[in-house]
N, C-alpha and C positions, 0 to 999 in steps of 0.2 A: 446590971447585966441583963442582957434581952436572951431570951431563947428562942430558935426557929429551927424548924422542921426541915426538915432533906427532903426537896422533890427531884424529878427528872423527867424527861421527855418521854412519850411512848416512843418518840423516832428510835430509842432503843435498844427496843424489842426488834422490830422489824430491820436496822441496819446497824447497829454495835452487836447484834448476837445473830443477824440476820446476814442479809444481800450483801454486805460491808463486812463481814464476818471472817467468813469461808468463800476459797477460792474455788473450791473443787464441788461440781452438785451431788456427786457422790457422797461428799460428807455427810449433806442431808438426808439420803436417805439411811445410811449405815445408822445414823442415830438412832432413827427410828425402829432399824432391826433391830439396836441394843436395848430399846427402851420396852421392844415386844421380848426378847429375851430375857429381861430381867420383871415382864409378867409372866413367867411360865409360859408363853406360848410354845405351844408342840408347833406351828405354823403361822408364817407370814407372809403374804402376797403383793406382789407392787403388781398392780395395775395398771397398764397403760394404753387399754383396747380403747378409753375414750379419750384419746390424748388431741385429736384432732376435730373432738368439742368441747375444749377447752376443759378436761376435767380427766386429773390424775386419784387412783385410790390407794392407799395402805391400809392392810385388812389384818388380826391377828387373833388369835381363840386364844388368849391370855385371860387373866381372870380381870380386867373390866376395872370400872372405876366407880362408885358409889357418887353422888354428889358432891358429899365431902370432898373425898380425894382427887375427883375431879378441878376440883377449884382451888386445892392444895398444889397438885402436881403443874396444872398450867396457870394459874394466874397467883402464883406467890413467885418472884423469879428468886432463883437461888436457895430454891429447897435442899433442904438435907436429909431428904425422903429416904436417900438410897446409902448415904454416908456410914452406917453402923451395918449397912449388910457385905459381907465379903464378898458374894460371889456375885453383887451386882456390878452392872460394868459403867453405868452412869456416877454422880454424883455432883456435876455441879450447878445441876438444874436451869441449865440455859441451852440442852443439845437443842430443845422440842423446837425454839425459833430459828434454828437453822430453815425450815422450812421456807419461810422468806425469801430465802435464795430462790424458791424454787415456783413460788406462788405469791401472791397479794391477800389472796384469802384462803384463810386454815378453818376447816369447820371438822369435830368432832363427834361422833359418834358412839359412845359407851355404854358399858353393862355387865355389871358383874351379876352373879349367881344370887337370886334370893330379891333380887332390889331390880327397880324401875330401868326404863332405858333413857339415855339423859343426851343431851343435845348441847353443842355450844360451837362459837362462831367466833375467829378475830379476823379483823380487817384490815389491810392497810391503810387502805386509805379512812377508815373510821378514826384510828387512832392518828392519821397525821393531821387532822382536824383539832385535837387533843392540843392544849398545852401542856396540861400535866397528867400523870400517869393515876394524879388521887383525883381528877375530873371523870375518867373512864368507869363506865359501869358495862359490865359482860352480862348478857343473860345465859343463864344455862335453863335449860326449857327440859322438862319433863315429859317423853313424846308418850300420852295416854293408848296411842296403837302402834305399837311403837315400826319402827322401820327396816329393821334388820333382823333384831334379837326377840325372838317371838315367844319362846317356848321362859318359864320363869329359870329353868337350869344353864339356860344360856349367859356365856357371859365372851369380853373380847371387846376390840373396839377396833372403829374405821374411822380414819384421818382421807377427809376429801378436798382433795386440793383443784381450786378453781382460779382461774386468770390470772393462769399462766405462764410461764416466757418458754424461750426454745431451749431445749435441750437437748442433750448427747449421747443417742442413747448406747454407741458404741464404747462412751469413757465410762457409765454407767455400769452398765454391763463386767467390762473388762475390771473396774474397780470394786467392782462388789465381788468379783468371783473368788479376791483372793481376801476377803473379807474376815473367813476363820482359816486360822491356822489349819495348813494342808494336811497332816496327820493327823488332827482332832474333826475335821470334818463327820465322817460318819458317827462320832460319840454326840456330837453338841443336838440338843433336843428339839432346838427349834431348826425348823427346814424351811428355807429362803425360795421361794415359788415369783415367776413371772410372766406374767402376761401381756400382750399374746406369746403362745411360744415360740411362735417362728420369728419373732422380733430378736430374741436372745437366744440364740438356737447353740446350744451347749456340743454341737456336733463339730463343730469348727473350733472348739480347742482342746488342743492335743491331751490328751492325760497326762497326771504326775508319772504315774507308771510307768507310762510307755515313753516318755521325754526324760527320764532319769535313766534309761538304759545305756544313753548316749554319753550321758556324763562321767570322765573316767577317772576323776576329782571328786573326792569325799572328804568331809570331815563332822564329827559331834563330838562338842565339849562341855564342857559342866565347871560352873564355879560358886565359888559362895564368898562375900568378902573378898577377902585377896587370896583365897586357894583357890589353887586349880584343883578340881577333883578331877577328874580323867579330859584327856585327851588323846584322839585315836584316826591319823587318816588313813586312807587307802588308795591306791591308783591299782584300777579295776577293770582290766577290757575281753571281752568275749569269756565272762566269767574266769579268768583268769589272774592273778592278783597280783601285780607287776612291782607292786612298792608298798610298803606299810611301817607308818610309823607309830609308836603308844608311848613312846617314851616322852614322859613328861619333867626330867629332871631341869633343863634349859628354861622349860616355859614358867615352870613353878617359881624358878628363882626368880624370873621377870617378875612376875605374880605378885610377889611377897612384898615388890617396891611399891604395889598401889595402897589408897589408903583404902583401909578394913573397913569399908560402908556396906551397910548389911542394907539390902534391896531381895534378903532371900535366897533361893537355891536358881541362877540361871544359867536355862540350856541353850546353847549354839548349835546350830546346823547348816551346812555349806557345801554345793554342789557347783562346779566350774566347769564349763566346758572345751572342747581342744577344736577347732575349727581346722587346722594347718591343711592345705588343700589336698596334698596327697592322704595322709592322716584320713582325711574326710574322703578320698576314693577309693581307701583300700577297703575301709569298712562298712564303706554304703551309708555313710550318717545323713540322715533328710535333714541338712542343716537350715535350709530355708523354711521348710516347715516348724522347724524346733523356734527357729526366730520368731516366724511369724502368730502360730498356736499358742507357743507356749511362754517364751520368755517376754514376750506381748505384754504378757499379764503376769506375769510370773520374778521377771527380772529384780536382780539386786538384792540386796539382805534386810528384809522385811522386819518389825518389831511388835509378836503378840503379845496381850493381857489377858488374861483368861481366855484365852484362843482366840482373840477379836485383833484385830490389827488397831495399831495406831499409826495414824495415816502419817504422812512428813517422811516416811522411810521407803525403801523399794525402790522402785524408781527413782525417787529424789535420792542422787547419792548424798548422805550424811556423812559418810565416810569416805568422799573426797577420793575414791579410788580413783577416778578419772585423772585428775590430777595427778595421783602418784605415777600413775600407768605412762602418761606423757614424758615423764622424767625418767621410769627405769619402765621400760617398757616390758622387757623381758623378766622384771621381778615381781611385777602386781598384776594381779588379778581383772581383769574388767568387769565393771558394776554391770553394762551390759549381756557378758554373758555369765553371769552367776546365780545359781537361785539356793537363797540363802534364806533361816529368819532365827529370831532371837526369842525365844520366850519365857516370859515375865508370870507371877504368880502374885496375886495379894492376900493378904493383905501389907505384907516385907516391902513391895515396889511400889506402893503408893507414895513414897519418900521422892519417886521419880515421876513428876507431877507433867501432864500435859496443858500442853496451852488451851487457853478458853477456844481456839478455832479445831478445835481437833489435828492439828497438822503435827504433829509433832512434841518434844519436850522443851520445858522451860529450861531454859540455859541455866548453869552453875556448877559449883564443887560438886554437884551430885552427878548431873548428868555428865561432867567432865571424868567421871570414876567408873562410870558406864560404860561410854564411846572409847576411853582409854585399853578399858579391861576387852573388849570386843575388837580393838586396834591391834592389842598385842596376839589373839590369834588368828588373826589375818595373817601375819609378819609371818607366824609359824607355819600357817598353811602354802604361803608363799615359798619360804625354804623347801616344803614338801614337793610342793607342785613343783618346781623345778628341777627338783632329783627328778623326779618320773616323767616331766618331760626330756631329762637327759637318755634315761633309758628309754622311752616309747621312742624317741630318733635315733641312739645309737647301739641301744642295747645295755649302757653303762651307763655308773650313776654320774653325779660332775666330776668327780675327786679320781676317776680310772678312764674317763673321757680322753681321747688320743686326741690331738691339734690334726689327725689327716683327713684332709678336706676331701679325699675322694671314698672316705668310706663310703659302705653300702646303709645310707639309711633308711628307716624304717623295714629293717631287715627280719626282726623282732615281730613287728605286727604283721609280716607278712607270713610270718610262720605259723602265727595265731591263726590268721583269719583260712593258712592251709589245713592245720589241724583242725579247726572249726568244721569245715568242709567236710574233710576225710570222715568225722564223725556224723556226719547226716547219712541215712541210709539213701544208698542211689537207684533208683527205678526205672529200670532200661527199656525200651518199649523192644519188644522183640520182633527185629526186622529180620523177615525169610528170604524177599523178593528179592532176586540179583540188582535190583537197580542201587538198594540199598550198601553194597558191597565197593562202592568203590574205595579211591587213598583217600585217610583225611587233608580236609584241606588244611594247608598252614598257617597256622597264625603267628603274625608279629606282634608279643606283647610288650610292645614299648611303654614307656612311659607315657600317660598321657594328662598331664595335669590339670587343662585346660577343663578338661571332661565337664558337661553340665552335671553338674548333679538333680537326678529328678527324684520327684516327691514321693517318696515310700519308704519303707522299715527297712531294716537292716536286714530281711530276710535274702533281700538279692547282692549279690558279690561282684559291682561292676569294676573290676576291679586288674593291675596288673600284673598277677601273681603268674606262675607258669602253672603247663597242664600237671591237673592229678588223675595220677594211673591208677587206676582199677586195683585192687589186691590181686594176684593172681591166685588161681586155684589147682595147686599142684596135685589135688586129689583125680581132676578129672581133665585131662589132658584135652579130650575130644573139646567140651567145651571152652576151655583156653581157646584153643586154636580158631574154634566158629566165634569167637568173641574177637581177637584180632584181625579177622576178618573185615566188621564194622566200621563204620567212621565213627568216632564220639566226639559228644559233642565238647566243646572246649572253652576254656573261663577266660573271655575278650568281651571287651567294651563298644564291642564292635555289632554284635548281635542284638535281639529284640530281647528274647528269653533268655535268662542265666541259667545254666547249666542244675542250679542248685536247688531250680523247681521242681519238686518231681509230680511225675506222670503217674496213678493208678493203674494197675495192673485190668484193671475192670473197664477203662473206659475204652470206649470204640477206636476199632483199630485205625480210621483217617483222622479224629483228633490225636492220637499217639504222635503219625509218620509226622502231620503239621506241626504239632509242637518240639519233635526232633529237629525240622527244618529250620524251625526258628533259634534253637539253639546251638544249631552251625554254619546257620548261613552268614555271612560276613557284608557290611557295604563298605567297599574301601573306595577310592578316589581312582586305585589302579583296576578294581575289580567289582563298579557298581552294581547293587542286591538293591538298590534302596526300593521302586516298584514292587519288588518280590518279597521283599519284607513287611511291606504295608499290604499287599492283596491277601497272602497268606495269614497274618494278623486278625484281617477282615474276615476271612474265611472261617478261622477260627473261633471266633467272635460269633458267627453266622452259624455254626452247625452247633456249637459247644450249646447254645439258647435252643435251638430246635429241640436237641437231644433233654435238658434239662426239662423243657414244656412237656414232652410225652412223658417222661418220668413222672412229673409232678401232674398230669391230667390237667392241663392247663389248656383252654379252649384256645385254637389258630386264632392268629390276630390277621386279617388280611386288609388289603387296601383294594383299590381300582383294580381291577382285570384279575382278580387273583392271586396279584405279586404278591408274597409273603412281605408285611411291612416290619425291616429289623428293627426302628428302632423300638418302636411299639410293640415286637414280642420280649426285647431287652425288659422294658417297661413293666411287661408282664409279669417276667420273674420276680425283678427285683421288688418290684409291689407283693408277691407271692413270698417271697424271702423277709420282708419289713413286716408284713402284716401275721404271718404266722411267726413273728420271732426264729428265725431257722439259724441265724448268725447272729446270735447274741453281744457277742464282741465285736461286732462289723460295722453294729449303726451308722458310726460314722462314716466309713468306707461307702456304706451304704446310699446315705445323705450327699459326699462325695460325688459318688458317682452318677447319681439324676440330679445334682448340679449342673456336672459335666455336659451329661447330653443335650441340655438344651443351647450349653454355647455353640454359634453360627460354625466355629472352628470345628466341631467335632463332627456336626453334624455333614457340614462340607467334606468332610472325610469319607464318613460313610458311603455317602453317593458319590461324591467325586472319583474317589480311587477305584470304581468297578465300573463307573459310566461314563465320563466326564473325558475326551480324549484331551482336554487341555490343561489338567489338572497337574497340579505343584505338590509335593509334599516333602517334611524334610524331614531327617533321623530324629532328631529330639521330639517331632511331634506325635511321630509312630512310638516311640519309647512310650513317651506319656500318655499314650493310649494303653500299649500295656501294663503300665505302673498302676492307671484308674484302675482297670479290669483285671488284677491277678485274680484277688481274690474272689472273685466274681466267674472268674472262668475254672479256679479249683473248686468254687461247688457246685458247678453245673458238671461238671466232668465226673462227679464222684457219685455221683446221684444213680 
């Protein structure tokens, strides 16, 4: 009998763990976050300022690599470096050539604490020159001045990737963000940094926060083996709690038919949303935004390990809800608008093995006790969500549901979103002037389904509920009586301003009377405002910036002949607002908003609507000018 040796090709390195690998370029770089987070790094940078001279960097203050370990961790494939630690999140020591996807040549840079700075370089094309992987020799070089890492307490390492292919840096972006689990984010110790920052500009996606206010579909559950430990939903609109179920006696029994495979203590969480179009204009839900912001990158029931995602889930439906959805439409959920994820602990769910591409898990008995155990509360979330979509449409759950087709529905949410109202304090601008005395006008609040919905919170109520009266004050009859006098303003979809903004008692008395104007004046088809609603708007816009710049001692911005140039004193503000932090919560709005101004559309407005005798404008695009600038005009106003 003869004995021989096992050789193999370096091809690979570079395409079985490489280019050939992995589909997604994101994989490649999330490895490398894993692989800095399981060096302690407090910080990792991806680099892309030199992207268009053919050179990408990953940087981390992790403790470094020694020589040794150097030449352990990349040129041994299939280390078990990491295998005996729990909380690291690698182990099967082939993430690092993912790189390959992404570059032809990987060159490192190392240095741990105490020890030298060490240098090393793979090549593509060196190694396909290679037959065999025992002909390659790697130099790792010892940089005597060194390059980086200067000081001896220094340690950390940078991966320099050169020549290049093209990449994407919106799927990049959008795949790295949901990278750690969204409630472990501020806990996890290394912080994911990118460069440049207007490349990935974090202002253009929505918050979990503010995108989960919308969602009126809840659920978190908990299991171990085949118990169910708690399970708890809730159907939740304008803080009000419309449905809720804890009862787990149903789920448990399903429970108890899976097989008892112990992968640990895992938690489920599940957030769904209700689009239904009225639904969506009673409450003002920025559904377009919530698509485009949030569930963008957010979409589907995600699966973390140590708060790190494994990729194959989210987006990709696993769970084939799509499909369910086309067969019972009305009984499953859409992967589209759901933001869900699953999280896993080791070292119990290491029995639940992912494939060598990162995409997902290895099929079998295990992961089949998995996807089964995560099937059956869907099924239950489904039954839930049903009941509360019976009530959010009729008031009743299924089982007290009438067959009368002419009920009043969404009668329920219309009372919410009246009570909602009734409780915001109302701030009346106090008009003396007889002009202000006349009948209010009438409004028709029909149905109006079609309505666009434009991009903003739920702060405004375009909506077709009827008027809410005033409390009266039977204590002081005089003022009843000079109060009924007024016109108020009233809650139509028909106006620029909704009623539910309110006016400070502090600001000047002609942004009051205008922003009254705007919240009664009407553009109907029989009784066009639409001019008068755009000039006043503009106006508005125009004095509200003046009054803020003297407040804030903000030097005139003028143009030729002395005309006050608005958009340039806008400019001023809002750089005055950005730069000293003034609206800490607003960034975005902020960023939003000197978006805005520079599109040809907005700008055309400004000028067109005050000079332009031949100018065009249409209600939806005055709206969206108010919608940019609410919040923008309640801090100048208040100032």
């Amino acid at each position: 009998m003869t004995l021989h040796s096992i050789n193999f090709s370096p091809r690979i390195l570079y395409d079985a763990f490489g280019s050939k690998n992995i589909e997604v370029d994101s994989i490649a770089f999330a490895e490398q976050i894993k692989n800095s987070f399981d060096a302690h790094a407090k910080n990792v940078t991806l680099d892309f300022r030199d992207y268009n001279e053919d050179r990408i960097k990953i940087l981390d203050d992790g403790v470094g690599m020694n020589e040794k370990e150097l030449k352990e961790n990349w040129l041994l494939v299939g280390t078990e470096s990491k295998t005996s630690d729990e909380d690291a999140l690698g182990g099967k020591g082939v993430g690092r050539f993912s790189l390959f996807r992404i570059a032809n040549t990987i060159t490192i840079i190392t240095k741990k604490e105490g020890h030298p700075e060490y240098e090393m370089s793979l090549e593509k094309d060196t190694l396909k020159n290679l037959e065999f992987t025992k002909d390659s020799k790697i130099d790792i070089t010892e940089n005597k001045i060194p390059k980086h890492f200067n000081k001896n307490s220094d340690s950390g390492t940078i991966i320099i990737l050169t020549n290049i292919k093209r990449i994407d840096f919106n799927e990049i972006f959008y795949d790295l963000h949901n990278l750690i689990q969204p409630d472990k984010k501020s806990s996890i110790p290394t912080k994911v940094h990118y460069l440049p920052k207007e490349l990935f500009n974090e202002q253009n996606v929505m918050s979990i926060d503010e995108a989960l206010m919308y969602a009126p579909f809840k659920c978190k559950a908990s299991f171990v083996k085949n118990n169910l430990i708690k399970y708890h939903f809730i159907c939740k609109i304008k803080d009000r709690i419309l449905y809720e179920n804890k009862n787990i006696k149903r789920l448990s029994s399903n429970f108890s038919k899976l097989d008892p495979i112990d992968l640990g203590t895992i938690d489920f969480t599940l957030y769904n949303y209700y689009f239904y179009s009225k639904y969506v204009n009673l409450l003002s839900i920025p559904q377009k935004e919530i698509q485009k912001n949030f569930l963008n990158i957010y979409q589907g029931i995600s699966v973390y390990r140590e708060d790190f995602k494994i990729y194959g889930h989210g987006k990709t439906d696993w769970l084939n809800l799509a499909e369910k959805r086309v067969a019972s439409p009305s009984k499953c959920i859409d992967n589209k608008l759901s933001f869900g994820y699953v999280s896993l602990r080791r070292p119990q769910s290491d029995r639940l093995e992912e494939k060598t591409n990162r995409e997902g898990f290895l099929k079998g008995d295990i992961y089949d006790y998995f996807k089964n155990a995560i099937e059956l509360l869907i099924d239950e979330f489904n039954r839930d969500r049903a009941e509360s979509i019976s009530i959010i449409t009729y008031g009743k759950t299924i089982n007290k549901k009438t067959k009368n087709k002419t009920e009043n529905k969404f009668k329920l949410i219309e009372e919410i979103v009246k009570d909602n109202l009734k409780n915001k304090k109302q701030d009346r601008p106090n008009f003396e002037n007889n002009d202000f005395k006349n009948k209010p006008i009438d409004i028709d609040n029909t149905n109006i389904n079609n309505h666009k919905q434009s991009k903003k919170k739920a702060s405004n109520s375009n909506n077709q509920i009827k008027d809410i009266e005033e409390p009266k004050n039977n204590s002081n009859k005089n003022k009843q009586e000079k109060s009924a006098k007024k016109p108020r303003p009233k809650y139509s979809n028909k106006v620029i301003i909704d009623v539910s903004f309110e006016c400070p008692e502090s600001a000047p008395e002609k942004i009051k009377r205008i922003i009254y104007e705007l919240q009664t004046i009407e553009h109907r088809d029989s009784k066009p405002a639409l001019y008068a609603q755009a000039l006043l708007l503009r106006c508005l816009i125009d004095i509200s910036t003046q009054y803020a710049k003297k407040q804030l001692n903000l030097e005139k911005n003028k143009e030729n002949k002395g005309k006050p140039n608005l958009l340039g004193n806008i400019k001023s503000v809002l750089n005055k607002i950005y730069r000293d932090n003034l609206l800490p919560d607003k960034k975005k709005h902020i960023k939003e908003l000197q978006s805005f101004l520079k599109e040809d559309s907005t700008i055309e407005y400004f000028n067109g609507i005050a000079h332009d005798y031949d100018y065009r404008t249409h209600f939806k695009d005055i709206k969206e000018v108010w919608d940019k600038f609410e919040f923008y005009i309640s801090f100048c106003i208040e100032q």
